[in-house]
C-alpha positions as CSV (number, residue, x, y, z in Angstrom):
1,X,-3.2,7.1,-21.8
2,X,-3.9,9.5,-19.0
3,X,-0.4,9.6,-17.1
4,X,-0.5,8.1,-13.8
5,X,1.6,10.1,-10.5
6,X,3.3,6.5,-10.3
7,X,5.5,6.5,-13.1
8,X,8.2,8.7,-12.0
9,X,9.0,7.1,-9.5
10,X,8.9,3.2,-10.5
11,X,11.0,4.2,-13.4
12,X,13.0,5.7,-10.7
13,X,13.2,2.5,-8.5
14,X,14.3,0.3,-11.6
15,X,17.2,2.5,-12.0
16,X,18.6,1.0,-8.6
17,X,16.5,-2.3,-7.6
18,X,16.8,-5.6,-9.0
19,X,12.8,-6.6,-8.6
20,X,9.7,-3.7,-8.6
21,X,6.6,-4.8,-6.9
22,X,3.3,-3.3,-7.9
23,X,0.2,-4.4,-6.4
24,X,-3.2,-3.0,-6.4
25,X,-7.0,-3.8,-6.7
26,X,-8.4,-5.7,-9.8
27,X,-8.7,-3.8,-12.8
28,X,-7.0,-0.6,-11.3
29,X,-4.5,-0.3,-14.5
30,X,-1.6,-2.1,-13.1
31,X,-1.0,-4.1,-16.6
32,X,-1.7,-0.2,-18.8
33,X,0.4,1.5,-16.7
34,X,3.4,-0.9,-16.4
35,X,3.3,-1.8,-20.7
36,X,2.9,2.0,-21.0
37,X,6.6,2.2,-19.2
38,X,8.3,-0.4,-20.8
39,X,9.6,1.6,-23.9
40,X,10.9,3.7,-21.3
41,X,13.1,0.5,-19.7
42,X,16.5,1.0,-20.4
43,X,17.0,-2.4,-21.5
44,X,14.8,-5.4,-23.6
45,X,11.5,-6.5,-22.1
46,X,9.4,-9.6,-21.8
47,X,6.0,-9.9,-20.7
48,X,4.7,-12.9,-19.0
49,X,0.6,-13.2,-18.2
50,X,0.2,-16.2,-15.9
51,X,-3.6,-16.3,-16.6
52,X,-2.8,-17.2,-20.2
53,X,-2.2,-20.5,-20.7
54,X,0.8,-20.2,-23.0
55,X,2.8,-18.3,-20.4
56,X,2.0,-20.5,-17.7
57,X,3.4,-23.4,-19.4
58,X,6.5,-21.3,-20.2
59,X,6.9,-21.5,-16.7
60,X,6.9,-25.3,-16.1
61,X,10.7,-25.3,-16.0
62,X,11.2,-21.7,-14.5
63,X,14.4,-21.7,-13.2
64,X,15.4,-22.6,-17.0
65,X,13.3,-20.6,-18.7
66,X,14.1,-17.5,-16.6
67,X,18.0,-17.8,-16.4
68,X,17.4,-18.1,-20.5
69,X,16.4,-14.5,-20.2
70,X,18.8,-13.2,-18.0
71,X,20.0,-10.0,-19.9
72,X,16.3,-8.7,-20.0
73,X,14.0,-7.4,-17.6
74,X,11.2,-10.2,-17.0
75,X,7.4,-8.4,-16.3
76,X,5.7,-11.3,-14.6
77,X,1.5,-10.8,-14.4
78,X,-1.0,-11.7,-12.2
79,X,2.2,-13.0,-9.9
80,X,-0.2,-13.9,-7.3
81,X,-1.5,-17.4,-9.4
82,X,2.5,-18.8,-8.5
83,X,2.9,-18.0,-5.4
84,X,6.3,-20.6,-5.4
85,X,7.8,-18.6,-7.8
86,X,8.8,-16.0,-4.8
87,X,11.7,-18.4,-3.6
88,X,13.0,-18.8,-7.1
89,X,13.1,-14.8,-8.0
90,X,15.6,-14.3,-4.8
91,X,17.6,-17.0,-5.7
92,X,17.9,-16.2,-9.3
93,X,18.1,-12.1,-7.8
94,X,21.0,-12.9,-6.0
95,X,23.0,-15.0,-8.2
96,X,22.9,-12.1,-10.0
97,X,21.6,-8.9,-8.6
98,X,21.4,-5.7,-10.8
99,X,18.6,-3.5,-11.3
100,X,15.5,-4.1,-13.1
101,X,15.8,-8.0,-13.3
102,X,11.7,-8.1,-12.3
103,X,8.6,-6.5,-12.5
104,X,5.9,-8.4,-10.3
105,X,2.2,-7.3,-10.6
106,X,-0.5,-8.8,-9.1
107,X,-2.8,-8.2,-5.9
108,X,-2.8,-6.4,-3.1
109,X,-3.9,-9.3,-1.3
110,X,-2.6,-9.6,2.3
111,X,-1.2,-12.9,1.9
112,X,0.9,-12.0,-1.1
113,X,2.1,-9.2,0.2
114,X,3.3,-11.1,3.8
115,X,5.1,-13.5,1.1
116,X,6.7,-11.1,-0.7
117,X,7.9,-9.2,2.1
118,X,9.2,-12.0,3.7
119,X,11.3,-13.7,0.7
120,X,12.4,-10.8,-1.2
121,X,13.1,-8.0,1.6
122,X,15.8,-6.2,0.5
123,X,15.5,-6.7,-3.5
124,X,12.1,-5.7,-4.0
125,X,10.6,-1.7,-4.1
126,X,7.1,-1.8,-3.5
127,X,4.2,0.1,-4.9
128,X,1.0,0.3,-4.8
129,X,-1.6,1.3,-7.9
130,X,-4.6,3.4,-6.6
131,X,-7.7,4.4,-8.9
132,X,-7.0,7.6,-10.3
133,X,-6.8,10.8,-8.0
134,X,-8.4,13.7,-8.9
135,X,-4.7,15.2,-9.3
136,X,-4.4,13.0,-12.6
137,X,-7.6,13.5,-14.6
138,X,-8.6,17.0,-13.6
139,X,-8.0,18.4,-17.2
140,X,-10.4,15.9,-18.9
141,X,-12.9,15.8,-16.1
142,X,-14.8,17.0,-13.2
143,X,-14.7,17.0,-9.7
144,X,-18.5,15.7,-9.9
145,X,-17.8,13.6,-12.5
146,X,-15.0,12.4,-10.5
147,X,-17.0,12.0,-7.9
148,X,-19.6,9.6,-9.0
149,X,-17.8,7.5,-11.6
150,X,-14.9,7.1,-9.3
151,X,-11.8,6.6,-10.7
152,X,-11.7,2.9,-11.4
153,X,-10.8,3.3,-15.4
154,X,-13.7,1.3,-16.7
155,X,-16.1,3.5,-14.7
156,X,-14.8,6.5,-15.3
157,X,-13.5,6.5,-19.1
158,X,-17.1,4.6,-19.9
159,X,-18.7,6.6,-22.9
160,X,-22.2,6.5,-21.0
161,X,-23.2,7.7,-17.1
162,X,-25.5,4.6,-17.4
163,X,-22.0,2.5,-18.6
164,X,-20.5,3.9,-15.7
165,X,-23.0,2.7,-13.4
166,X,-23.3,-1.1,-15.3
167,X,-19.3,-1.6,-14.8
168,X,-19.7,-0.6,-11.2
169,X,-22.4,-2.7,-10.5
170,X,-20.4,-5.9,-12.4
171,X,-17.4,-4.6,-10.8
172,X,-19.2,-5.1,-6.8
173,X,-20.7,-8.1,-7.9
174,X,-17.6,-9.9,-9.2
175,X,-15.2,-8.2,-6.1
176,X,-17.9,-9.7,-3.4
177,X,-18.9,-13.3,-5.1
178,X,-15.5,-14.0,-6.2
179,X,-11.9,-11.8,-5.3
180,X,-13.3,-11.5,-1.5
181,X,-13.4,-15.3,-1.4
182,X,-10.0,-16.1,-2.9
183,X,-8.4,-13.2,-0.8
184,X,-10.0,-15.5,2.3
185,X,-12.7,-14.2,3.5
186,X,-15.5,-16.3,4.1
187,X,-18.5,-13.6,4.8
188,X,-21.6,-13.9,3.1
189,X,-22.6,-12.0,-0.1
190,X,-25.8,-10.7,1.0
191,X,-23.8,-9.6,4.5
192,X,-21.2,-7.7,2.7
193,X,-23.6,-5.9,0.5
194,X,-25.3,-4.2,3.4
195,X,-21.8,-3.3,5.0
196,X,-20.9,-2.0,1.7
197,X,-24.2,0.3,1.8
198,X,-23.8,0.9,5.1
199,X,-20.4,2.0,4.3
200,X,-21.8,4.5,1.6
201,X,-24.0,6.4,3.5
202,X,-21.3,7.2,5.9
203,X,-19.3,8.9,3.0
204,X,-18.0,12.0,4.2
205,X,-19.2,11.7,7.8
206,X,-17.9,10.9,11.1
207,X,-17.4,6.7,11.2
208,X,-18.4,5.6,14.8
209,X,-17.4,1.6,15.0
210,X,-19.7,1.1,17.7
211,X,-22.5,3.1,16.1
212,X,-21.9,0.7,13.2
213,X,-21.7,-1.9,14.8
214,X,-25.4,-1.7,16.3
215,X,-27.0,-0.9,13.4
216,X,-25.6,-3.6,11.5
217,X,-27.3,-6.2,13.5
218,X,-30.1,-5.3,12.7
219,X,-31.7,-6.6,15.7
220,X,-35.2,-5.0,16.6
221,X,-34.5,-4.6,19.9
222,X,-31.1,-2.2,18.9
223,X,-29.3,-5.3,21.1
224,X,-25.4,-6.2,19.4
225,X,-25.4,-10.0,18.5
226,X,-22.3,-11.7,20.3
């Protein structure tokens, strides 16, 4: 377990708040990171994945279920599948509000965060889980390494540079085909590919939109289509 800059301080905002949001891209470590803290909680735990079947169906009668397990702290996954579950959390947050009722993961979407933010303002601390920074893995690896695996755990812990470069490839392919689309946004595959290339060439450069923009047309007369 490499030890992510995060943990400090969301074992810092259960100390105070009764819900802890943490959001972030698919397969980021969200679910590691928060199981790695939960010997750490100062009270019981139970862990809820609402991709598995079984805990979905736990679920059916939530209100019931939930107020059942009142005295521990409730680590609902993949939050973003029950998107009605958000009215119930404040009610059940309020009816009795101390700290670390809930721990919500799930994505960074912009539609799930508007929700959140708009039915639990005030009991929810919000974080966000980046790949890892340089700052975290710099004793076990590289800046090179760093560099071109990126610091998406499968990439970069792969045993292999060419496993490295198969789990970014399936990564792009599933993100573009399949979490774009559910996120809401209807663009092309083949269209968001080239942006994405586009996008990598730029690395380290200056980013001119209107530059961009042009080339991206891909017009032969240079001319921007309306």
């Amino acid at each position: 377990m490499i030890e992510r800059l995060l943990s400090k301080r969301i074992l810092r905002d259960l100390s105070w708040s009764p819900i802890v949001g943490l959001v972030g891209s698919r397969q980021v470590g969200k679910t590691t990171l928060i199981k790695h803290l939960q010997s750490q909680i100062p009270k019981p735990t139970l862990y809820l994945d609402l991709e598995l079947r079984e805990d979905w169906f736990k679920l059916e009668d939530a209100q019931t279920y939930l107020s059942g397990h009142a005295d521990k702290c409730v680590i609902i996954d993949e939050i973003q599948v029950r998107p009605e579950l958000f009215a119930l959390l404040r009610a059940l947050t309020d009816q009795n509000r101390e700290p670390a009722r809930f721990i919500l993961l799930g994505s960074a979407s912009p539609h799930i965060v508007k929700l959140n933010t708009e039915t639990l303002a005030g009991r929810i601390a919000y974080h966000e889980l980046p790949p890892f920074s340089f700052s975290e893995i710099r004793d076990r690896f590289s800046q090179e390494e760093h560099w071109l695996r990126g610091g998406f755990p499968g990439s970069l812990l792969a045993p292999e540079t060419f496993m490295s470069r198969k789990w970014l490839d399936d990564f792009t392919e599933t993100f573009i085909h399949r979490d774009l689309s559910r996120l809401g946004f209807a663009v092309p595959a083949g269209l968001l590919y080239n942006m994405f290339s586009m996008l990598a060439h730029l690395h380290g450069g200056v980013f001119n939109v209107s530059a961009f923009s042009f080339v991206g047309c891909g017009t032969p007369n240079g001319q921007q289509i309306p």
